[in-house]
C-alpha positions as a Markdown table, in Angstrom:
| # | Residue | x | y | z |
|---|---|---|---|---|
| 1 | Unk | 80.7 | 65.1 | 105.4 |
| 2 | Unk | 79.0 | 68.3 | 105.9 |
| 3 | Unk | 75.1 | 68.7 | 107.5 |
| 4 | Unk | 72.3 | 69.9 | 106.3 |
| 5 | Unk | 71.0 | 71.6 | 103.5 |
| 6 | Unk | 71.8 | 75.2 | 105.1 |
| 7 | Unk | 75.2 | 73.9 | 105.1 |
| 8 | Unk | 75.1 | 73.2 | 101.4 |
| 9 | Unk | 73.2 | 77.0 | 100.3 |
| 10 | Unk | 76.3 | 78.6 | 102.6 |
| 11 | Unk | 79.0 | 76.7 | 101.0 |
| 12 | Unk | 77.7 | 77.3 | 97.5 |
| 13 | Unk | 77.6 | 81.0 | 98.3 |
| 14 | Unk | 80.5 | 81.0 | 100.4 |
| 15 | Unk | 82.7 | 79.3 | 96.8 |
| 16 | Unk | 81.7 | 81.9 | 94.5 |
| 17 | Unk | 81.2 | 79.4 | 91.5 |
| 18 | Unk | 78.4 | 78.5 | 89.2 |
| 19 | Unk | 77.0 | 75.3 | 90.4 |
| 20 | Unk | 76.8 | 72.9 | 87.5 |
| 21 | Unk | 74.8 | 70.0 | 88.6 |
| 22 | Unk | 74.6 | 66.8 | 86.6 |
| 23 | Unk | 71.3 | 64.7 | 87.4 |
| 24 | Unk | 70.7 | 61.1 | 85.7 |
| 25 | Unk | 70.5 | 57.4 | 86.6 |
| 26 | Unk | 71.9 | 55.9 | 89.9 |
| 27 | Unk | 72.0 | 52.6 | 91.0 |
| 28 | Unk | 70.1 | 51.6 | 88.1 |
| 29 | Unk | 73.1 | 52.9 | 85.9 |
| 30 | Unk | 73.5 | 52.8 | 82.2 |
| 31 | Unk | 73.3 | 50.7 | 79.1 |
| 32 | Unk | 76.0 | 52.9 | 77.8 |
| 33 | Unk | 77.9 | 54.5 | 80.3 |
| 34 | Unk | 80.8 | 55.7 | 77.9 |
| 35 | Unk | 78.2 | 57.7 | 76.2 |
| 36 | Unk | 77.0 | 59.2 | 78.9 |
| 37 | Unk | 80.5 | 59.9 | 80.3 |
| 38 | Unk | 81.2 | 61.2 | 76.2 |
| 39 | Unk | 78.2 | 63.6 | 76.6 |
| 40 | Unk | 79.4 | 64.8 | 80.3 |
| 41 | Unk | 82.8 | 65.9 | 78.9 |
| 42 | Unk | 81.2 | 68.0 | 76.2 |
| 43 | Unk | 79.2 | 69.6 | 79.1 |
| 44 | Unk | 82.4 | 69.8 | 81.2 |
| 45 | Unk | 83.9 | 71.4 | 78.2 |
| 46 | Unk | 81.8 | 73.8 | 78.2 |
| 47 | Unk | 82.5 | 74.9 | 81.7 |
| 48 | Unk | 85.5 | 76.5 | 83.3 |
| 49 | Unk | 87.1 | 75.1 | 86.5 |
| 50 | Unk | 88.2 | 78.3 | 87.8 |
| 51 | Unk | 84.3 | 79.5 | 87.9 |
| 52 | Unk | 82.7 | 76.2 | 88.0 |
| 53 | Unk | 82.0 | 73.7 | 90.2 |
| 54 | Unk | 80.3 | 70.3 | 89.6 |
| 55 | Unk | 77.7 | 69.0 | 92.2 |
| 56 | Unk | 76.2 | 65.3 | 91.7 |
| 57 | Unk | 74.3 | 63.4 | 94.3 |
| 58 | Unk | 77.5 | 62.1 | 96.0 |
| 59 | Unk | 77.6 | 58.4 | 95.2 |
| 60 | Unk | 79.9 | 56.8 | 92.5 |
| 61 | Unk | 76.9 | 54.8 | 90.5 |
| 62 | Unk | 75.4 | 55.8 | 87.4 |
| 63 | Unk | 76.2 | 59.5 | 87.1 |
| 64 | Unk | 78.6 | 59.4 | 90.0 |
| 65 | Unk | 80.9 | 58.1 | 87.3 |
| 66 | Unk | 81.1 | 61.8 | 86.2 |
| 67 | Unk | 83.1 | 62.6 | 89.3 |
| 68 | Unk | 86.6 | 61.6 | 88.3 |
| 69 | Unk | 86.2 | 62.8 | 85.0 |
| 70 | Unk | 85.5 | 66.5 | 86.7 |
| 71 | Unk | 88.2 | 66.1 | 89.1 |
| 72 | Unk | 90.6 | 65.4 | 86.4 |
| 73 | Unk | 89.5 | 68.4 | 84.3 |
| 74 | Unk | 90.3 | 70.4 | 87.7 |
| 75 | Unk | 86.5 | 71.4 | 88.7 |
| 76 | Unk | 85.8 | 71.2 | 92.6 |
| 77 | Unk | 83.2 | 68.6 | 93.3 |
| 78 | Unk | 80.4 | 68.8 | 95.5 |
| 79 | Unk | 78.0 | 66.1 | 96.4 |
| 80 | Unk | 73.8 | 66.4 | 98.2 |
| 81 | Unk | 72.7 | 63.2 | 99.4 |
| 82 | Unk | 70.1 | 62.1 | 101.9 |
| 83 | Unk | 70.6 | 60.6 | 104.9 |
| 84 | Unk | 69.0 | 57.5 | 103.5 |
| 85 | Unk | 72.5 | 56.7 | 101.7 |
| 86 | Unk | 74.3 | 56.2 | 105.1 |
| 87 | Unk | 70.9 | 54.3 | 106.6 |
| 88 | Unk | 71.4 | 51.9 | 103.7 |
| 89 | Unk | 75.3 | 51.6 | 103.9 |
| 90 | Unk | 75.7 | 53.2 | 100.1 |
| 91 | Unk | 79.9 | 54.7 | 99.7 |
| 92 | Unk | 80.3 | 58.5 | 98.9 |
| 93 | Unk | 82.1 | 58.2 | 95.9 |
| 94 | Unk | 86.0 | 59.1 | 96.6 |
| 95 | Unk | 85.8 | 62.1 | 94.0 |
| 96 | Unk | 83.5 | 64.1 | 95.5 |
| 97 | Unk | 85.1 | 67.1 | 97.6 |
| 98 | Unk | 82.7 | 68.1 | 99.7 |
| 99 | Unk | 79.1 | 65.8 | 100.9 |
| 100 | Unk | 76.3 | 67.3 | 101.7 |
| 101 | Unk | 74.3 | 64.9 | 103.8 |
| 102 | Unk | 70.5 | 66.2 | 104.0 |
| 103 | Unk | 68.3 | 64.8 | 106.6 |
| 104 | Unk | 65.7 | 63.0 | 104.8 |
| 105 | Unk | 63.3 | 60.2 | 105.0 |
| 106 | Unk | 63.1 | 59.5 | 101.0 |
| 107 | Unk | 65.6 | 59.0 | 98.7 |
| 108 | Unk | 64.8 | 62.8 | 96.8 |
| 109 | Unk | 62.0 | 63.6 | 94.2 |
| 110 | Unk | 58.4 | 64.6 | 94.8 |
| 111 | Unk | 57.0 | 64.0 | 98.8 |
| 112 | Unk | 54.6 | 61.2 | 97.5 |
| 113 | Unk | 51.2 | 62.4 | 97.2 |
| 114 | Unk | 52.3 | 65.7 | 96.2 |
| 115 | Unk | 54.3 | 68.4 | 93.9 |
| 116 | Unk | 56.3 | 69.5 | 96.4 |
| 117 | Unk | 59.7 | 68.4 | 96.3 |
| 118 | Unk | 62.1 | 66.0 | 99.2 |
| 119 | Unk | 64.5 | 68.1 | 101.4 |
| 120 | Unk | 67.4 | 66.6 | 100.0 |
| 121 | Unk | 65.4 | 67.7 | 96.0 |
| 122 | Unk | 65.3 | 71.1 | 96.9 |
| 123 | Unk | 68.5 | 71.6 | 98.4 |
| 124 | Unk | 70.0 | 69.9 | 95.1 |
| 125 | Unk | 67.6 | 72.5 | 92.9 |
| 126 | Unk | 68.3 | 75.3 | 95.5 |
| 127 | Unk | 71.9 | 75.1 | 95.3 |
| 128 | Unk | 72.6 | 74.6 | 91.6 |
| 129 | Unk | 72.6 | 77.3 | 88.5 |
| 130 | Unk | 72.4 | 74.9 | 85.8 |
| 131 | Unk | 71.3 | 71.5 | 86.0 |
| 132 | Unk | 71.7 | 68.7 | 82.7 |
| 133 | Unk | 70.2 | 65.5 | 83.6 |
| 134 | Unk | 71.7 | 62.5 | 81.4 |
| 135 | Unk | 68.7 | 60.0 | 81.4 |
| 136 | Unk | 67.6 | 59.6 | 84.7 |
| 137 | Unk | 64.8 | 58.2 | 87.3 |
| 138 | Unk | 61.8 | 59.6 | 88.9 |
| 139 | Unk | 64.4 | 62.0 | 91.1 |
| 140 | Unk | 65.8 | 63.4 | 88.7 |
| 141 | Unk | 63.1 | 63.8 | 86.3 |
| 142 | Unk | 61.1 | 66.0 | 89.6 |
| 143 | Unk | 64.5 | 67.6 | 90.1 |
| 144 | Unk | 64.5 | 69.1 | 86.2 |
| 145 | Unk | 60.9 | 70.0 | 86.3 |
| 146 | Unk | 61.1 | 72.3 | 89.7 |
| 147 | Unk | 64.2 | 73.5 | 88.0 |
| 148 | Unk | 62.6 | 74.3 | 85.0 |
| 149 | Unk | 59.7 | 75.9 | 86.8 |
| 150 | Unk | 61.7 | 78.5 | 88.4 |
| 151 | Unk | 63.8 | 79.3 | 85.7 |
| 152 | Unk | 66.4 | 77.8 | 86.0 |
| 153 | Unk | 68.6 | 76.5 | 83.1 |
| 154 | Unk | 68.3 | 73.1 | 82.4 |
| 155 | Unk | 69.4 | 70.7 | 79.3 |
| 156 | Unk | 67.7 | 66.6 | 79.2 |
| 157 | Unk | 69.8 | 64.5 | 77.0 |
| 158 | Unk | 68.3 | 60.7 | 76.5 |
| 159 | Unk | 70.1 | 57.9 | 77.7 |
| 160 | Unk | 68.9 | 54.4 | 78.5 |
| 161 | Unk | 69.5 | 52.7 | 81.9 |
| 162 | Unk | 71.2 | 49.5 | 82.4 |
| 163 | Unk | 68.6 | 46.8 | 80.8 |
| 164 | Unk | 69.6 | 44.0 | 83.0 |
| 165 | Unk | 69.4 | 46.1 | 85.8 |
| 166 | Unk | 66.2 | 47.5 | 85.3 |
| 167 | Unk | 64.5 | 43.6 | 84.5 |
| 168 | Unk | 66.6 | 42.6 | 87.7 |
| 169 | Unk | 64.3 | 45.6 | 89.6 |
| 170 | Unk | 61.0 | 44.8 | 87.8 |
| 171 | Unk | 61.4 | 41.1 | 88.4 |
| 172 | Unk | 62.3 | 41.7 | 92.0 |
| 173 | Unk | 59.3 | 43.6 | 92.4 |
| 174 | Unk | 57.2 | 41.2 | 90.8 |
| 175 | Unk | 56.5 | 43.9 | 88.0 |
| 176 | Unk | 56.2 | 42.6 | 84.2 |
| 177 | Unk | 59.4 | 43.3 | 82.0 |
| 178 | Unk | 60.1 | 46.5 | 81.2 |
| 179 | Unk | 60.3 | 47.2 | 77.1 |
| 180 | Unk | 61.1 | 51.0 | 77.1 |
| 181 | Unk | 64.2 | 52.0 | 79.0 |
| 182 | Unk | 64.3 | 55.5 | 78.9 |
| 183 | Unk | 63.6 | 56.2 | 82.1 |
| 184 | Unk | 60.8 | 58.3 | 83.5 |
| 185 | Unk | 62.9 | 61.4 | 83.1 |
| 186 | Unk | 62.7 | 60.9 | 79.2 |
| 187 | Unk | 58.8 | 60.5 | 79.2 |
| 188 | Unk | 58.3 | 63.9 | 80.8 |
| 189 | Unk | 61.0 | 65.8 | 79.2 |
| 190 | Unk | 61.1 | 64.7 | 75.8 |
């Protein structure tokens, strides 16, 4: 595992390769994770290994599960995370190449209270050339927007997380039920 976000802008540069970085749901995963994984391999598709490499946030949950598929199609892989992942004991996923680790005291997304973006959320923006969320959280929806702000390529495709998961969460946090899982990505991108 690699430090820092520096560490993460030199490697990228270092490699050469058009930084395809796939941005979605997490531990809250997906109600259908084959089509998510179905939409990733037309993305994939699109994409050549030889000039391409695919970055994700380093863990095998939700969109991790994009990770094998890319090492099987031959891309490199490349994970940011913050160091709130080894605080909280979460596993790298065992397709990822190369981890980032960015020293940071949220999980990623907007420094609350503001629009400016976590340290491990810009590095992830920073480093990447295209970014395609599938679905996703609050992260990744603040992830696409900076994105989109400076230009950057971007593509949202809906997906619904996990339902049980996400009624586990809200009833956990004493919340009411949730009735539309689309995911906050999907309410500011669609």
């Amino acid at each position: 595992m690699a430090d820092g976000a520096d560490a993460a802008r030199r490697h990228f540069a270092a490699r050469g390769k058009t930084v395809l970085t796939f941005l979605g749901y997490s531990g809250s995963g997906y109600e259908d994770e084959a089509v998510m994984i179905a939409q990733a391999v037309l993305i994939l598709n699109e994409a050549d290994p030889n000039t391409t490499l695919v970055n994700i946030g380093a863990t095998p949950d939700g969109i991790g599960a994009v990770y094998p598929l890319a090492q099987r199609l031959g891309f490199e892989t490349t994970g940011i995370v913050s160091t709130q992942a080894r605080a909280n004991g979460v596993a790298m996923s065992p397709f990822v190449d190369t981890v980032f680790e960015v020293q940071d005291d949220t999980w990623g997304g907007f420094i609350k209270g503001t629009t400016r973006l976590s340290p491990t959320s810009q590095a992830m923006v920073d480093c990447s050339d295209r970014l395609v969320a599938i679905g996703g959280g609050e992260v990744a929806r603040d992830e696409l927007l900076v994105a989109q702000q400076q230009g950057k390529p971007t593509q949202f495709i809906p997906a619904d997380m996990n339902h049980a998961a996400a009624r586990a969460k809200a009833m956990r946090a004493g919340l009411p039920m949730p009735t539309d899982f689309s995911g906050p990505a999907a309410a500011a991108l669609r």
